[in-house]
N, C-alpha and C positions, 0 to 999 in steps of 0.2 A: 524590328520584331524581336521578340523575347528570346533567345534561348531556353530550350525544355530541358526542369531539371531533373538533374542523373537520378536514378533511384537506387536506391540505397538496399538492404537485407538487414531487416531489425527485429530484435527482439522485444516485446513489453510482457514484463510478468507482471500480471494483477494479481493484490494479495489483501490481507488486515496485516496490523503489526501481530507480531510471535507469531506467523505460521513456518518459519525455519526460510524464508523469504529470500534472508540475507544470503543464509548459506547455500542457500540453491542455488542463488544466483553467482555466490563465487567460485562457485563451480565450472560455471564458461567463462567465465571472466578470467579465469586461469588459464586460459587457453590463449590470450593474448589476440583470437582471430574472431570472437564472437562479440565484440564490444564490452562498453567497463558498464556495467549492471550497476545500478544505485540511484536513489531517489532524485532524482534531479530534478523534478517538479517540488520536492519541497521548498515550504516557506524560505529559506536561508540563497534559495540560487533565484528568484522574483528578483528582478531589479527596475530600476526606472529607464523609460519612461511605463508608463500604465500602461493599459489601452491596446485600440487596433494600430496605433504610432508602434509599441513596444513589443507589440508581435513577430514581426519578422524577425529583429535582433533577437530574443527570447529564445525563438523556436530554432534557427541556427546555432545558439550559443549552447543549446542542449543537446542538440545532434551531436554536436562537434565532443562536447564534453563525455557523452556515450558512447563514443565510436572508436574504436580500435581503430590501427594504422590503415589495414585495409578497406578502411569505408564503413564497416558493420557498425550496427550501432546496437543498445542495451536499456533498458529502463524500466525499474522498477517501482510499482506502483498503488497508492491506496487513492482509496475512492477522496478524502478530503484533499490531497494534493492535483486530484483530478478537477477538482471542484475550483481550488483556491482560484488556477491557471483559468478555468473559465471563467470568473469573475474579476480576475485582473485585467487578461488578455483580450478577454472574449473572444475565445477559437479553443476548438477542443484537439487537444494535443492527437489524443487517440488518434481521431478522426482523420485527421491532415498525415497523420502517417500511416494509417493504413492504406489513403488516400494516393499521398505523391511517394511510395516504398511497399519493398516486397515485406511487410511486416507480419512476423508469426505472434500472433495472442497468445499469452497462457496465464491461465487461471489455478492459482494454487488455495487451494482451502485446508486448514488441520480439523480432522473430523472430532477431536476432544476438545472443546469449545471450555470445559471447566479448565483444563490444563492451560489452554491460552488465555483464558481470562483473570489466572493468576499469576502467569509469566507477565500482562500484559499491567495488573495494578503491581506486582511488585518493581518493575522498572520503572514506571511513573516513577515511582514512590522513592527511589534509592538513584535511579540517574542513568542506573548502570546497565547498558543498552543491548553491551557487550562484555563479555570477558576480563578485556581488558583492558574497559574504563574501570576509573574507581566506582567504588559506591559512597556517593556526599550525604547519606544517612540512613539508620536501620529503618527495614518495611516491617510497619504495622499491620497485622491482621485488621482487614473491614469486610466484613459482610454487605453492608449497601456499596460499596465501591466495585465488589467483586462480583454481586447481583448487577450492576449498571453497566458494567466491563462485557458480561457473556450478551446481555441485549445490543449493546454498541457493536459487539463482532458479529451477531449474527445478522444484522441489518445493512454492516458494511458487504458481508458474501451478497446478501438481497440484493443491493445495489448492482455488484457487478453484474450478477446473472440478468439481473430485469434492463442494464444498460445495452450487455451483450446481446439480447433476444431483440429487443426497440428497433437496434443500426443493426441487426441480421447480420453479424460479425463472426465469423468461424471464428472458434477459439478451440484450446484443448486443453483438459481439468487434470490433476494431477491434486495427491491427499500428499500432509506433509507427514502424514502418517507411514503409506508406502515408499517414496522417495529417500525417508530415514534409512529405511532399513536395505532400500536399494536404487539408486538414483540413474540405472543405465537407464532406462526406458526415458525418462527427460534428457540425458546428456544425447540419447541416438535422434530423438526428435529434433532439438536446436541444432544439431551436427547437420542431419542431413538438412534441416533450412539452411544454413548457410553454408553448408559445401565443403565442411571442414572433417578430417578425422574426429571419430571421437575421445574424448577428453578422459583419461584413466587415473588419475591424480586424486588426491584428496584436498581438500578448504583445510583453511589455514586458519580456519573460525571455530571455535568451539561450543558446543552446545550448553546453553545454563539451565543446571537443574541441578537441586540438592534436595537433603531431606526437607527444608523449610517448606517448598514447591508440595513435597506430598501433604504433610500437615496443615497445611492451609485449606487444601481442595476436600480431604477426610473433616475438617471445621464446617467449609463452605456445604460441605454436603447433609452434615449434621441440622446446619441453622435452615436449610431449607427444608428440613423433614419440619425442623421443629416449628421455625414461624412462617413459613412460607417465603413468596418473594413479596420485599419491601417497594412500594408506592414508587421510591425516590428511581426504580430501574427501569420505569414504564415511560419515565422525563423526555421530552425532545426540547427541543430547543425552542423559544420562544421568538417573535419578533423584539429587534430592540426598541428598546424603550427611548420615546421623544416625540416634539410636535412634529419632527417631518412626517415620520410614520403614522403619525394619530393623522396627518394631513392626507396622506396616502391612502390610508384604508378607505377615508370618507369619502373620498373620490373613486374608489373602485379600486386603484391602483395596488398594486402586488406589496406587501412589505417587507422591507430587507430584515432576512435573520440567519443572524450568525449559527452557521451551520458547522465553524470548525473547530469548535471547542469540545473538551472533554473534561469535565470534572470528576476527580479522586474520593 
């Protein structure tokens, strides 16, 4: 007979990229008792085997890597790394931890969607993710890049909300708007989920914004008075092209399309 496993007190912050994500989350993470907070469903931590074989190693090698000494664990989250892990693994991470762990949801949104949609081309664009990475080349103002940016975030929030509402998932919404200005209200929530003091400290992350940040969004706001929004920002993604899928379709069959790319 199997041994029932221990259950754990985790944290998953769902977010898009530039909602202040990072810095939230280094926030408990500095606590050293709430788990280490960071992507760990991204592309870069998948490894082999695929599959329902590469599940179990997966799903523990990500616990383990999110979890503070005491057990806790941390994970932070965008809907394509959500995505990728279902198509790799086939098992939704979420799911199995809310499942077999005391897991608290939190849903972070930034309500200035121009703001994050020009935080979010100019790092494509430069590299510089953080502070202090370099930047491996100057960001050129684009109007369609910066129009396809605000529709890609606001579809990413869609996602979660319509994933969270499906699996009937308590979660709790927090703006990276108010959090900026005062982050007790999320440090007291994670705290009292996992039983700890709250955390009075400051991240060691700093926030990227300069005047280039306003001048682009005063442009961006300009080009859509003047031509509206451009064709290229309404784009999804298409099935990939080949005889499998031309095979597929003809058959009824569902077609595989890359859903995790994002074009500048």
């Amino acid at each position: 007979m199997t041994a029932p496993k221990s259950r754990r007190k985790g944290l998953i912050l769902l977010s898009m990229p530039r909602s202040g994500s990072s810095w939230l989350a280094s926030l408990s993470t500095a606590t050293g008792r709430m788990g280490v907070a960071d992507e760990w469903l991204d592309f870069a931590h998948l490894t082999s085997p695929k599959g329902a074989k590469g599940r179990p190693a997966f799903n523990e090698k990500t616990l383990r890597a999110a979890s503070t000494e005491n057990g806790n664990f941390a994970v932070k989250i965008f809907p394509r790394q959500l995505l990728q892990v279902i198509d790799e693994y086939e098992f939704d991470f979420i799911r199995r931890s809310v499942r077999e762990h005391d897991t608290k949801l939190v849903l972070l949104e930034r309500t200035d969607k121009k703001a994050q949609a020009v935080s979010l081309v100019r790092a494509m664009q430069t590299g510089q993710w953080r502070v202090s990475q370099p930047v491996s080349k100057a960001p050129q103002y684009n109007f369609g890049a910066l129009a396809q940016a605000y529709f890609h975030i606001c579809r990413g929030y869609d996602f979660w909300r319509t994933y969270l509402a499906l699996q009937g998932f308590a979660f709790e919404s927090f703006t990276y708007e108010n959090t900026c200005k005062n982050p007790a209200p999320y440090l007291e929530t994670v705290s009292t989920h996992f039983g700890v003091p709250v955390f009075e400290g400051k991240s060691a992350l700093e926030i990227q914004r300069d005047p280039q940040s306003a001048d682009w969004r005063a442009q961006f706001e300009t080009d859509l008075e003047q031509y509206g929004i451009p064709a290229s920002a309404y784009q999804q993604k298409q099935p990939d092209s080949g005889l499998q899928n031309a095979l597929n379709m003809l058959r009824g069959k569902p077609a595989k399309i890359n859903r995790f790319g994002y074009s500048s």
